[in-house]
N, C-alpha and C positions, 0 to 999 in steps of 0.2 A: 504493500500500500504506500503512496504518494505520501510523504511529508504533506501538510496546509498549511497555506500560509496567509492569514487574514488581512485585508487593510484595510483598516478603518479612516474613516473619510467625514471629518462632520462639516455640514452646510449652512449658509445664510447666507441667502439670496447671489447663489453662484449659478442662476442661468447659462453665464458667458463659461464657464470652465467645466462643469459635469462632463459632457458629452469629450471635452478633450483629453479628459482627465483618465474617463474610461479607457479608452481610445490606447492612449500612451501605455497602462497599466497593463491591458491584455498585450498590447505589443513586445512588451519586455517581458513578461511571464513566458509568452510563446516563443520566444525569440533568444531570448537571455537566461533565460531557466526553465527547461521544461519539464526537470526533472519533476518537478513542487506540482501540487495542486494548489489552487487560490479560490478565495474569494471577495471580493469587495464591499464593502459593508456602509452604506452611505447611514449618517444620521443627521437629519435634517430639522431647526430650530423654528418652524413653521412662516417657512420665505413667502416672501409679500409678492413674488415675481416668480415665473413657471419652470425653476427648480424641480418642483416636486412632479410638475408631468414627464418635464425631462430625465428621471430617475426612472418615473414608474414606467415609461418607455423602453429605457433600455433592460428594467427589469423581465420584461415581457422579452425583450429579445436574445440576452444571454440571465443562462441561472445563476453563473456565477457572482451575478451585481445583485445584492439583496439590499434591502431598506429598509428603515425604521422610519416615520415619520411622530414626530413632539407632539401632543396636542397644544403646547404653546412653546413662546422660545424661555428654554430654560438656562440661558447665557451659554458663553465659554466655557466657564469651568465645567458646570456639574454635566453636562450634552458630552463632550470627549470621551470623558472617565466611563461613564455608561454606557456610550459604545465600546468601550475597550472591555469592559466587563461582559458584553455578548458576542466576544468572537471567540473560539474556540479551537485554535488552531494551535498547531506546534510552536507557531512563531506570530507575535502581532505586529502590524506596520503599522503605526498614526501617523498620517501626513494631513495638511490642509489643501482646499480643493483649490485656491489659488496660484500653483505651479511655485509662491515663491519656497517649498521642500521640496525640493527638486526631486521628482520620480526615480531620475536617472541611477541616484544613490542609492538605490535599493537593490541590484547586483552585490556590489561590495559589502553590503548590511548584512547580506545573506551569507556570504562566504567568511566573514567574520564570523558571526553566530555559528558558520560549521566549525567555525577551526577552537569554539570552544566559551566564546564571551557571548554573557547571556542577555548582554543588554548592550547592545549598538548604538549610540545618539547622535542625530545631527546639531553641529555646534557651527554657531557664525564666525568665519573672519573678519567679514563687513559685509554690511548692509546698505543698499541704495536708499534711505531714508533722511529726515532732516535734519539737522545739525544739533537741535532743537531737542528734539527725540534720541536721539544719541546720545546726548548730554546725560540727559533726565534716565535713562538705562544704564546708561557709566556709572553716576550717583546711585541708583537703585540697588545694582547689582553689588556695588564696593557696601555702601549701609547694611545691606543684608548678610552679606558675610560678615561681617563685623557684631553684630548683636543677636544674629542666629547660632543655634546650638547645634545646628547638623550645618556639613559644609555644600552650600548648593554651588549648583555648577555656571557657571556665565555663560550668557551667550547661548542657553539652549532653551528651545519653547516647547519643547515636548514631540517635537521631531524623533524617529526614531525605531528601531526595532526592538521587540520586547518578546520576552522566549514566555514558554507558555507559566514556565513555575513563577515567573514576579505577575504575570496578569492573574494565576491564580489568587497570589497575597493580594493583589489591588480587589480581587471580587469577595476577598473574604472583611476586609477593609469595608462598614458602614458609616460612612461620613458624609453628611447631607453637605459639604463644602469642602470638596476633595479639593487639595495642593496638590497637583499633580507631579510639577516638579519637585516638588520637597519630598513626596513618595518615592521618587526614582533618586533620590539623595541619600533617602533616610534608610530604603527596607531594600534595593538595588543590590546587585553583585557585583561582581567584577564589571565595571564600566570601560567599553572601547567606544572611542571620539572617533566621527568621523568628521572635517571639518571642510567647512564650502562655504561659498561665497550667496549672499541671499539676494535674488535678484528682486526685482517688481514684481505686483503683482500683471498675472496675462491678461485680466479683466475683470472691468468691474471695480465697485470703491470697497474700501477697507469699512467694516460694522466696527470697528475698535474707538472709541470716544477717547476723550481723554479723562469722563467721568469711569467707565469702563475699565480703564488701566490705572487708574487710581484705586479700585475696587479691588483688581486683582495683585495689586505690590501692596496694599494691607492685608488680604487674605495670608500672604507669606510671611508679613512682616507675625500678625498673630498666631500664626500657626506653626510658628517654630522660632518663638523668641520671648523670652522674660528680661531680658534684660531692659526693653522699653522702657514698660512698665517700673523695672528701679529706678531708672534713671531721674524718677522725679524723688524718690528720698534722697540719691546723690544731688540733684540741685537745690532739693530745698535747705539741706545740713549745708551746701559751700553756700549759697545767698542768703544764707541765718546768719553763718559766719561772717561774710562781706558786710552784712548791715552791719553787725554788733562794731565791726571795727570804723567805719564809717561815722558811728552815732558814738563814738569811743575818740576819734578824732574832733569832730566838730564840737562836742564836750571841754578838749583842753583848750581849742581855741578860743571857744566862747568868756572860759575862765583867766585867758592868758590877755586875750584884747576885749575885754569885757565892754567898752565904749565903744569903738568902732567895726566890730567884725558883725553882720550882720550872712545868717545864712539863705536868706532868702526864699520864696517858694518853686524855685527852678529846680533843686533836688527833692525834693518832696512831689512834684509831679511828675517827676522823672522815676522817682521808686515805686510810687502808683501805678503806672500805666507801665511798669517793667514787672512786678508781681504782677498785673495781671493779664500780661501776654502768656508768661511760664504758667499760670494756674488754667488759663483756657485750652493752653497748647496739649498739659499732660490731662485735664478733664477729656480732651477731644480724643485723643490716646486709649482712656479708659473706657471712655464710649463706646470705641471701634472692637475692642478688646469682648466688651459686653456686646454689641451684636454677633459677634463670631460665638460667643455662648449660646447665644439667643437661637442663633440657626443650628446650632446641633443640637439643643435640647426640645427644640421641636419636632425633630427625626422626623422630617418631611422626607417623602422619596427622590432620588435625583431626578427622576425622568416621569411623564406619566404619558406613555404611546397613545398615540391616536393610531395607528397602523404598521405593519411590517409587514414586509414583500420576501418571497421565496426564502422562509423560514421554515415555510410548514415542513416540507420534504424537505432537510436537513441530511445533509451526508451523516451516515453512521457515525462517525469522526465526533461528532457532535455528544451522541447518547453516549460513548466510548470515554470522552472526558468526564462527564455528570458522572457513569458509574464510576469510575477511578477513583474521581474526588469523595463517592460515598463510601468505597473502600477501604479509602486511606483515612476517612474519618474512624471507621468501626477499628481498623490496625491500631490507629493513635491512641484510641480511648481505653483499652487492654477491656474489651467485656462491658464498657458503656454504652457505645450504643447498639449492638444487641441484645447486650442483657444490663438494662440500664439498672441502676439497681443494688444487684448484686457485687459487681466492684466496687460500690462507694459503699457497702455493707461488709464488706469481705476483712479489713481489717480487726473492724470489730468486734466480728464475728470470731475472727480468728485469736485477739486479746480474750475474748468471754470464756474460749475452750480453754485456752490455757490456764487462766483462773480456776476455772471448772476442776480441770483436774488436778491442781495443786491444792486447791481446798479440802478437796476428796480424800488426797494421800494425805494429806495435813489431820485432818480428825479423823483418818482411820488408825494411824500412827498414837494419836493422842488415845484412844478409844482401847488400845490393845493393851497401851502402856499404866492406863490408870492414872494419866496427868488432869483428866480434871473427866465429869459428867457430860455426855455429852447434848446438845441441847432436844432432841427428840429424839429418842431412839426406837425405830421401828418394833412393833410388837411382829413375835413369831405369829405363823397361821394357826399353832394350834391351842395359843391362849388369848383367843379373839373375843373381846368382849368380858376379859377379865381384869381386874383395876393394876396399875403396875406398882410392883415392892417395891416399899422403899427403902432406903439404905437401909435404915436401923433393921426393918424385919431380912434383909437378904443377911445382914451378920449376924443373926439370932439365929438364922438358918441354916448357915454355911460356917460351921467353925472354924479350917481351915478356908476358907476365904474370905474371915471377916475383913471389914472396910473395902470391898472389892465389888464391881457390879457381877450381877450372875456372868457366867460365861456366854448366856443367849445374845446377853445384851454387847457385848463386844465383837460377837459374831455378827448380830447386825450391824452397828457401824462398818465393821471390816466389809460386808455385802454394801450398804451402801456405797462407800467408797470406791468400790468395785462400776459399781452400776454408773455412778458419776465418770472413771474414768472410760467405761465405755460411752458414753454419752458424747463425754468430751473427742474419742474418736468418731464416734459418727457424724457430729460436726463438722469436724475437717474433712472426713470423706465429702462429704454432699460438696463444700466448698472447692476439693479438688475435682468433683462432679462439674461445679460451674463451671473453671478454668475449662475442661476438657469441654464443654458446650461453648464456651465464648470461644476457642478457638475453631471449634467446627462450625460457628457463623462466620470467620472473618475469611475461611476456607472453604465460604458458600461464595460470599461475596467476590472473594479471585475468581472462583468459577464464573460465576454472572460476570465480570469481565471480560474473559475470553468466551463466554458465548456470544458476547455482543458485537467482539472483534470480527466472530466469525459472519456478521452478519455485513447486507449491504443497504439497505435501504428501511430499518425499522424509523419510527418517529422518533425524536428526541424523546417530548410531556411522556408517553408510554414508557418508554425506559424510564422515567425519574417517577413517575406512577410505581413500576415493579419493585422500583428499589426501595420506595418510602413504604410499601404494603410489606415487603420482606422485613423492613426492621422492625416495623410494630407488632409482626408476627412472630419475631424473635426475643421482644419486649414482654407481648404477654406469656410464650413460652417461658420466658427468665422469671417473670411475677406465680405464675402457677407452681414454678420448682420452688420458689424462697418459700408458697406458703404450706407447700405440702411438707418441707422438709421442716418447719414452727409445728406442724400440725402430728406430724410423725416423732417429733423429740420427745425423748423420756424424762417425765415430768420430776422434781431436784426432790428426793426421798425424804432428803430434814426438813420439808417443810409440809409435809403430813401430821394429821394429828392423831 
């Protein structure tokens, strides 16, 4: 089976580039790698211009070009991420629909990725843009290194190839305001640069504001940075200090030219309207700080579809990932997730026996030795219903065994203790009963992988249907065994009456 290899593609309002974009993308697939299977994955931010017929066009005419359509535009950020999170390939490409990621680099991304780096990015050497804008990206990127705690990379917008284990971290990743670059910073492997020159766009105007790019350099500035936010205890301890000396100075002078030094109110409105620049600046700070809380404690979804195109019939490839990822869930969890349950009980369980049976040899020990009475000690079956000696009559009765219990009575504890430590083994059996059941789910689950390999053309939903009915079926299997095996335990002897 072909390697896949996904490209993700988000839009607004690219009329002028879909159709060449396509165009260019199958050329170099067929041309430049034919090894690879592909697909192309448009996701479109609900374009005001016929974008969207132009997709659903060529959707209809190769299968390879699939689509997602927004039901509104959900920005830059959170649109990308979500597309990247439904492709499903060995390897994912994000590139933007206006030519300035050059296609062309996607050969050399690919043959890096064989030769071992799992993450390929395209990085700028310059850009045809304004002087202006250059500037204010210069500043951006140097700030953000400087008061960020992960080291992000310059000059990369998320251009790039991504193997499929970091696009799985990004899907396991719920953040309704994903940083995308700070993700490929922060949770990334081994990083290989590839770098190029970013030309114009081929058509069409730039949706990027400069409200818009203000949006997204705080998104990073708060989503991977506290030092900001110190930085107004550092300025208000050094401009407490500055006052104190300032009002420390104008002090001796007043005292030293007490008739003519006059300090006027030009420093006094000067310290006014300088506290409170610094107090708006770091409230504004705190603000931005509290909406970036604000959007994740609402746990909005990133995306909400109005539509997707040649998704239904999904190459196997697709179900093939979902199971993996359900298998390496139930692997990870040693016995969680098909026998949820029982692993988070098993420790316990396994402290309880061990007590169990040291308490057992402990007063059966006691019970033989005559170190003290024990606290209930089982009557024999064949004096049922008769009242039990007490000491004083068992020494009036037993000469040579005065101050001793009868010997039934020592014999029973010894039985009890007996009975407790087989208790305590059948405990641990059934426990190593689970182990051997939790492994004979997650060596169901490899099976249903390779059945799925073996297939060509099942649904994706059906497969993640089968998987999710197999583990609740392995769920309630795990609940029936903890309670038969509560239900079958031999009940603690000293606590009969």
């Amino acid at each position: 089976m072909k390697k896949l290899i996904s490209i993700v593609i988000p839009t607004y309002n690219e009329e002028g580039n879909v159709d060449a974009m396509t165009d260019t993308l199958t050329q170099i697939m067929h041309d430049e790698l034919p090894e690879y299977d592909y697909e192309i994955i448009y996701i479109d931010n609900l374009s005001k211009d016929s974008t969207r017929d132009r997709i659903r066009a060529q959707c209809e005419e190769d299968r390879h070009v699939k689509a997602i359509f927004n039901a509104k535009n959900f920005g830059t950020v959170r649109s990308p991420v979500y597309g990247l999170k439904q492709a499903y390939g060995d390897c994912v490409i994000r590139l933007n629909a206006d030519f300035q990621d050059p296609p062309a680099l996607i050969p050399e991304m690919v043959r890096q990725w064989e030769a071992g780096y799992k993450l390929v990015i395209g990085v700028k050497n310059k850009s045809k843009e304004k002087l202006v804008m250059k500037a204010a990206r210069k500043i951006y990127y140097w700030f953000l290194g400087k008061v960020s705690e992960v080291g992000h990379i310059k000059n990369f917008t998320g251009f790039g190839l991504y193997d499929k284990d970091f696009v799985d971290i990004v899907r396991s990743i719920h953040d309704p305001a994903p940083y995308f670059r700070g993700m490929v910073a922060e949770f990334g492997y081994k990083i290989k640069p590839v770098y190029y020159d970013r030309p114009e766009r081929r058509s069409g105007k730039s949706s990027y504001s400069f409200y818009s790019m203000y949006d997204f350099a705080m998104l990073g500035v708060t989503s991977y940075s506290k030092f900001v936010m110190r930085m107004a205890t550092f300025a208000g301890a050094v401009i407490g200090m500055l006052s104190f000396a300032v009002a420390l100075v104008y002090l001796v002078l007043k005292l030293i030219h007490w008739d003519w030094f006059r300090s006027g109110i030009a420093p006094l409105t000067f310290g006014v309207f300088f506290l409170g620049g610094v107090q708006l600046f770091f409230i504004g700070l705190l603000g931005e700080y509290i909406l970036s809380i604000n959007s994740r404690v609402l746990d909005r979804p990133l995306v909400v579809e109005e539509e997707r195109i040649n998704f239904e019939n999904g190459s196997p490839r697709r179900g093939i990932r979902a199971a993996d990822a359900a298998a390496a869930r139930l692997k990870s969890g040693s016995a969680q997730g098909a026998y949820k349950g029982i692993g988070a009980e098993r420790p316990k369980a396994a402290e309880a026996a061990g007590n169990m049976e040291q308490a057992a040899r402990t007063e059966g020990v006691k019970a033989k030795e005559g170190a003290g009475r024990p606290a209930r000690p089982k009557r024999p079956s064949g004096i049922s219903g008769r009242k039990l000696p007490s000491p004083g009559q068992t020494r009036s009765k037993a000469g040579a065994g005065a101050g001793r219990w009868p010997e039934w009575t020592v014999d029973a504890a010894a039985g009890s203790a007996k009975e407790k430590v087989a208790a305590a083994s059948s405990v641990e059996a059934a426990l190593a009963a689970d182990e051997r059941e939790a492994a004979s789910g997650t060596a169901e689950a490899a099976d249903t992988v390779d059945t799925l390999e073996s297939l060509k053309g099942f649904d994706a939903l059906d497969a993640l249907e089968a998987m999710e009915a197999s583990e609740l079926q392995k769920e309630e299997a795990a609940e029936e065994l903890t309670a038969s095996a509560a239900a079958n335990a031999p009940k603690d002897p000293w606590g009969e009456e």
